[in-house]
C-alpha positions as CSV (number, residue, x, y, z in Angstrom):
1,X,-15.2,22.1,78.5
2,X,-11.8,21.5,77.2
3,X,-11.1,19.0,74.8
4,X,-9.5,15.7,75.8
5,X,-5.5,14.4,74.5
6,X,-7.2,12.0,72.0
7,X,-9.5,14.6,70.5
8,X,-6.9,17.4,70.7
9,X,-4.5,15.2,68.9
10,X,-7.4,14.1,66.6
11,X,-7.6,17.5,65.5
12,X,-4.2,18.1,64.9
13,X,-4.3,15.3,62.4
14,X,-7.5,16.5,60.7
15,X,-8.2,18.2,57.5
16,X,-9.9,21.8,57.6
17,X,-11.7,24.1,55.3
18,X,-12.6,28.0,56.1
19,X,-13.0,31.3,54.4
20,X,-10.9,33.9,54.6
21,X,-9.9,37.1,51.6
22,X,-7.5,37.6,49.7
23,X,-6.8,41.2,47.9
24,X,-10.8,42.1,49.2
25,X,-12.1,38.8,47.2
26,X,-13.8,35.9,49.3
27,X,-11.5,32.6,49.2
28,X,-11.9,28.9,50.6
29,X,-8.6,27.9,52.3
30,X,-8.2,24.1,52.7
31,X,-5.4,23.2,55.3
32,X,-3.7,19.3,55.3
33,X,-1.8,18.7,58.6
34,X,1.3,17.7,56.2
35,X,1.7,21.8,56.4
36,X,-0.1,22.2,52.5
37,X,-2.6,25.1,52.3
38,X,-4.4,25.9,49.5
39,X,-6.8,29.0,48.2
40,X,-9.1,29.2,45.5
41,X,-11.9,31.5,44.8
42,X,-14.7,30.3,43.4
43,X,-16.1,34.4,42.6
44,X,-13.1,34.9,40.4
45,X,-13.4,32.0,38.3
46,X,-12.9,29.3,40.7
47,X,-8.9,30.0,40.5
48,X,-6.3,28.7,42.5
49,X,-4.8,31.7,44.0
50,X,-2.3,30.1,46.5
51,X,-1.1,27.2,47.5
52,X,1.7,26.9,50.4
53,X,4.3,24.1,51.8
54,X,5.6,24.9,55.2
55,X,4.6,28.2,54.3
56,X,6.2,29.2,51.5
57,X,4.2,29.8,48.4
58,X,5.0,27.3,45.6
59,X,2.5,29.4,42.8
60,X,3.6,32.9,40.7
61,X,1.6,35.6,42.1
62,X,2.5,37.3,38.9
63,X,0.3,40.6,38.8
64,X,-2.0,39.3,41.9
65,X,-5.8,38.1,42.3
66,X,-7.3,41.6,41.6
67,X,-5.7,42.0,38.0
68,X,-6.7,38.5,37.3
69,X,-10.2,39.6,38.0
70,X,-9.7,42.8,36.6
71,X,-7.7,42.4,33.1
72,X,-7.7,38.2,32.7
73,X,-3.7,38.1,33.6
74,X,-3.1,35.1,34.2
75,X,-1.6,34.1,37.8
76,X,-2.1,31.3,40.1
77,X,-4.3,27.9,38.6
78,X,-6.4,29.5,36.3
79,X,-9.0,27.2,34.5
80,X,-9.2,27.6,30.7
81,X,-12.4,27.6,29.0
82,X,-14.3,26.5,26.6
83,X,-10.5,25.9,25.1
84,X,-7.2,26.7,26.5
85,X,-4.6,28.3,24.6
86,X,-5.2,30.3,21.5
87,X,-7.4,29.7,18.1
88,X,-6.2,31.1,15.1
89,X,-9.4,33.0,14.5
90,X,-12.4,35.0,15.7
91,X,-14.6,32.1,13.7
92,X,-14.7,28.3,14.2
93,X,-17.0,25.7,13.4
94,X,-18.2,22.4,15.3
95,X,-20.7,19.6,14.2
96,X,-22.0,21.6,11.5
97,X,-22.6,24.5,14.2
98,X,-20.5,27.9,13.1
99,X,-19.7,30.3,15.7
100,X,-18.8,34.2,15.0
101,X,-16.9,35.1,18.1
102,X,-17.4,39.1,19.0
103,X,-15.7,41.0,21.7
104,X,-18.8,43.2,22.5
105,X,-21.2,39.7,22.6
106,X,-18.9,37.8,24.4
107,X,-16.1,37.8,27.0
108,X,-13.3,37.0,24.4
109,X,-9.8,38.2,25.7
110,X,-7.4,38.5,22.3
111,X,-3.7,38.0,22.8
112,X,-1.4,40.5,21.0
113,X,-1.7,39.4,17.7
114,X,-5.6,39.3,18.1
115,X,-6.1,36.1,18.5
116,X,-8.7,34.3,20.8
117,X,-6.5,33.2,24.0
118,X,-7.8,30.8,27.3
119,X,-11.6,30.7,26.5
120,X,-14.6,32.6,27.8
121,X,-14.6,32.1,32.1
122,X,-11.5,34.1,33.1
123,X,-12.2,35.3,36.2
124,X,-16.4,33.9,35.7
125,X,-18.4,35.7,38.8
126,X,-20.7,32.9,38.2
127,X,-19.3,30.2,40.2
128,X,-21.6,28.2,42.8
129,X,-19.9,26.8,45.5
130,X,-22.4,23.5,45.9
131,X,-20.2,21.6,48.6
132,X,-17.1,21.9,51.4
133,X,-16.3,19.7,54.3
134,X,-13.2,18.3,55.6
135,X,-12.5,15.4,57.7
136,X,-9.4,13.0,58.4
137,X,-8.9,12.1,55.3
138,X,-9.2,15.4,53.1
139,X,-10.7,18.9,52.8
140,X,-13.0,19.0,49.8
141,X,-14.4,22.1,47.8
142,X,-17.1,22.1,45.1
143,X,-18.6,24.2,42.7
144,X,-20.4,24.7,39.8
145,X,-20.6,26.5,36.5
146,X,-24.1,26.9,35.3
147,X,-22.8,27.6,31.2
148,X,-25.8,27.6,29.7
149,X,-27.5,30.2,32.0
150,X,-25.5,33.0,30.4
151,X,-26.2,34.1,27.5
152,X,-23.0,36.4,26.6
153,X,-21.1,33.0,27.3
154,X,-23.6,30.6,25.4
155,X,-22.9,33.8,22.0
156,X,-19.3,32.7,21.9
157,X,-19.6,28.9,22.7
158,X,-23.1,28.0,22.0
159,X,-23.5,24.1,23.0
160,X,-25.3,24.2,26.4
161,X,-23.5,22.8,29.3
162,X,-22.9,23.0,32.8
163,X,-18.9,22.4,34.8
164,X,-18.4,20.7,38.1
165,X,-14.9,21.3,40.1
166,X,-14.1,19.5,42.8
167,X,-11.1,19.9,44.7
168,X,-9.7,17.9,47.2
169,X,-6.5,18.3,49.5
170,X,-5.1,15.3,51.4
171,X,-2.1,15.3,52.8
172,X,0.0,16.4,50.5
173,X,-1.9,16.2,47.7
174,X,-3.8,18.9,45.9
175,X,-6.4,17.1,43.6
176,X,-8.7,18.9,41.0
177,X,-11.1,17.1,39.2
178,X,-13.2,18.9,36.5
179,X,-16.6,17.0,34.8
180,X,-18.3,18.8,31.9
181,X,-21.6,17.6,31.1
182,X,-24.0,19.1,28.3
183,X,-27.5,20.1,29.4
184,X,-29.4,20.3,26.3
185,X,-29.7,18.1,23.0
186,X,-26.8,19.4,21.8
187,X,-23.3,17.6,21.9
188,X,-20.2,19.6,23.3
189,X,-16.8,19.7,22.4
190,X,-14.2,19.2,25.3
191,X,-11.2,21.6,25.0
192,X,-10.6,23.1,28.3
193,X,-7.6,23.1,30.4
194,X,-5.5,24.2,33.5
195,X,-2.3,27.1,33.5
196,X,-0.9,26.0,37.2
197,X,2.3,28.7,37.6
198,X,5.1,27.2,39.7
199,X,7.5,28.3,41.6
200,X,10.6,26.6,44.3
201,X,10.9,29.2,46.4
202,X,14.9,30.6,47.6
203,X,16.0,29.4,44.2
204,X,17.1,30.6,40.9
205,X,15.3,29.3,38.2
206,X,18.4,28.2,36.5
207,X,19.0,25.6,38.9
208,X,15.5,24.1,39.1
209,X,15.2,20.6,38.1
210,X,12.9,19.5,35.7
211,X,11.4,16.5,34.3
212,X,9.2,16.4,31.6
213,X,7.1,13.2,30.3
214,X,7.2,14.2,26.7
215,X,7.1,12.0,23.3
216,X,6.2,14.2,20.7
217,X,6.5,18.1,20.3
218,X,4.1,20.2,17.7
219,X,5.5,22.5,15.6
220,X,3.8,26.4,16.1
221,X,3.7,29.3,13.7
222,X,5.1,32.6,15.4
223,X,1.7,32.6,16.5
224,X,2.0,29.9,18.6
225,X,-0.5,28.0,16.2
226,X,0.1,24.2,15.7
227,X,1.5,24.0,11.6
228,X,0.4,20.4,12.1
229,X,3.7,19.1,12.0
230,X,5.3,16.7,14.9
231,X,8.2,15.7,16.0
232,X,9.5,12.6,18.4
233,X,11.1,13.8,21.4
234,X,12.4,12.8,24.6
235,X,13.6,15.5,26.9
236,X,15.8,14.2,29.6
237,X,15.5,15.5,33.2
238,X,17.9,17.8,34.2
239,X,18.1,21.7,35.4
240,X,16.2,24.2,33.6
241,X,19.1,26.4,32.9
242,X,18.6,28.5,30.4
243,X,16.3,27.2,28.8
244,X,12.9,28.8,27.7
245,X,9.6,26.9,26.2
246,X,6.0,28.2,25.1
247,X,5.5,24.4,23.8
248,X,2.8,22.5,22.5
249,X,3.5,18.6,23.5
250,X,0.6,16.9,22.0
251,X,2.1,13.0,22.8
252,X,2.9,12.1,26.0
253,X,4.2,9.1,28.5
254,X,1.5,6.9,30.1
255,X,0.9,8.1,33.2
256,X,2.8,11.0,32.9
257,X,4.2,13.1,35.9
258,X,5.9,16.6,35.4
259,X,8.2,17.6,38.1
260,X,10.0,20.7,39.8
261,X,12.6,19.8,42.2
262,X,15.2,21.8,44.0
263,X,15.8,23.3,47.4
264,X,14.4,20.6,49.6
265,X,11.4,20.5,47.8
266,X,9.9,18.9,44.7
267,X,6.6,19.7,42.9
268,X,4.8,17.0,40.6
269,X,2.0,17.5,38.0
270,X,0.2,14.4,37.4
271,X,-1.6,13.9,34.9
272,X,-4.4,11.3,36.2
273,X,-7.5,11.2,33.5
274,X,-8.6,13.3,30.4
275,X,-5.3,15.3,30.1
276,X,-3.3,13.8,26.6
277,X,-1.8,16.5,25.9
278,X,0.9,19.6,27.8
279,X,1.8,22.9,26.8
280,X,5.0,23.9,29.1
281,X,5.4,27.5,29.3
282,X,8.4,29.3,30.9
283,X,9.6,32.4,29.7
284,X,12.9,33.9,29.9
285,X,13.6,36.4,33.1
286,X,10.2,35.0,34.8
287,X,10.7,32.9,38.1
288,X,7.9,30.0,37.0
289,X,7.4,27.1,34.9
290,X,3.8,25.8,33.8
291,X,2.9,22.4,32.9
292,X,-0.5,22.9,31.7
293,X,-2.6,20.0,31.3
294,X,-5.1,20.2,28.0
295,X,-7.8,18.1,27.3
296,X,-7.1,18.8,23.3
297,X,-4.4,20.5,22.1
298,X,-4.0,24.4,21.0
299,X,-6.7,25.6,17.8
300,X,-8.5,22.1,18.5
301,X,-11.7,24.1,18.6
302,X,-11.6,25.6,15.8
303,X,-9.8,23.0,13.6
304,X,-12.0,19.9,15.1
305,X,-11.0,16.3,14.0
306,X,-10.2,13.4,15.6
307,X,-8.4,15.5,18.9
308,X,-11.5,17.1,19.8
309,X,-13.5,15.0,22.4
310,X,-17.4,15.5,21.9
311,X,-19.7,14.8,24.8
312,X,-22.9,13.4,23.1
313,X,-26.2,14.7,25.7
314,X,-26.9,12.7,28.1
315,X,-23.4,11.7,28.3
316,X,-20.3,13.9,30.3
317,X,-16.5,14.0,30.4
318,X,-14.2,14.3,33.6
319,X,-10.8,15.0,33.4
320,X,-8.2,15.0,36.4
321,X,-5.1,16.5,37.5
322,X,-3.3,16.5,40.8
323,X,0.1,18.5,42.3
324,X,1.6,16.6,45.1
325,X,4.3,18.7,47.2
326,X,6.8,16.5,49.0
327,X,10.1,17.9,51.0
328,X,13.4,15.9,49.6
């Protein structure tokens, strides 16, 4: 039987959540009826590999889904774990805990100067999806990352823990909420973080607007390393032009929102819960910007201190971040 007006304008209105591919690699696509589409897949380290407004797509494809899974480029909303950003070693040390990192033991990726970069889950194949549903209100996806179940990740972070992800799209709202909690009696340090790549489609980058929530700015060595050096700083908003970052922001406002505005369209980063500090990355000739929201700031790992969160057993820390897409 056909449906009847109410119910076929009911479903209009609703939320949805199906599975589709994307580059041979299995995806959840959540749809809002405010036209926002979103695609993550959770086999290729729970990334977000799209997410479309009126159907344009608003992240950096960059070199696609398959060299993310293939090489660790970076493309889309890739998590970063157990720290985002770089560590100025292959050793670090943690509660008395001292940790060898090793290529052939663990999936370490090293950036060109050999340094540790974005964690030990690129592209993780060992994602459980453990929830997805949608209704009138939102399309929800969850998953989790069982940590301490594999060993080659437990010999480069060894502090037994388990990640839950759950993202939710409502209206025009893309929410992802990540909760770490430890699983042994063993306390964990909290360093992860998230590398969204934006983009405003049909215009140059020199003419996006940007606003960034800044206070202070780190001083890096031409490794991008903090020095440990800081400097006040208020950035007003205004177009990108020409200018380039690959900064480390470890002071921000309360509340803070980053935005990317232009062509009828504007892009904000909010930073809800767990998220003090931003690295902004956007390199000269590349059509993106990231605001990447870090639960500690780059090397926190391996330099510890009063940065690092520590999630005693028993205990577990959630952090939130959320990108709302508006037209105007």
């Amino acid at each position: 039987a056909g449906r009847s007006e109410p119910d076929r304008v009911a479903a209009m209105a609703a939320h949805d959540i199906g599975e589709s591919t994307v580059e041979g690699h299995a995806v959840r696509v959540l749809r809002s009826p405010a036209g926002v589409e979103a695609k993550f897949a959770p086999g290729v380290g729970m990334i977000g590999c799209s997410l479309r407004h009126a159907g344009e797509e608003l992240l950096a494809q960059r070199g696609g889904l398959t060299e993310y899974a293939e090489t660790g480029s970076t493309m889309g909303i890739p998590l970063l774990h157990p720290w985002a950003n770089r560590l100025h070693g292959l050793e670090y040390e943690v509660e008395g805990v001292s940790v060898q990192l090793d290529p052939d033991r663990s999936p370490v990726r090293l950036d060109p100067n050999g340094l540790p970069i974005h964690g030990l889950v690129t592209a993780s194949p060992y994602w459980e999806v453990t929830g997805a549903e949608a209704d009138a209100d939102a399309a929800t996806l969850s998953a989790r990352l069982p940590f301490a179940d594999h060993p080659e990740l437990l010999a480069g972070f060894p502090f037994p823990h388990e990640l839950l992800v759950d993202v939710r799209l409502a209206g025009e709202v893309l929410s992802l909420r990540t909760t770490l909690r430890p699983t042994d009696d063993v306390a964990v340090p909290v360093a992860f973080g998230y590398h969204p790549y934006l983009r405003l489609p049909g215009l140059p980058r020199e003419a996006w607007e940007v606003a960034l929530p800044v206070r202070a700015h780190a001083e890096l060595d031409d490794r991008g390393i903090p020095t440990g050096a800081t400097s006040d700083v208020s950035v007003p908003p205004g177009p990108l032009g020409d200018r380039v970052y690959d900064d480390l922001f470890p002071r921000l406002d309360d509340e803070p929102v980053f935005a990317l505005a232009g062509a009828g369209r504007r892009l904000e980063v909010r930073f809800e819960a767990g998220y003090p500090v931003a690295q902004v990355y956007a390199p000269a000739g590349e059509e993106f910007i990231c605001f990447e929201p870090m639960t500690a700031p780059t090397d926190a790992l391996a330099r510890g201190g009063p940065d690092l969160p520590l999630v005693q057993p028993g205990g577990e820390f959630t952090a939130r971040f959320s990108i709302a897409v508006a037209a105007g």
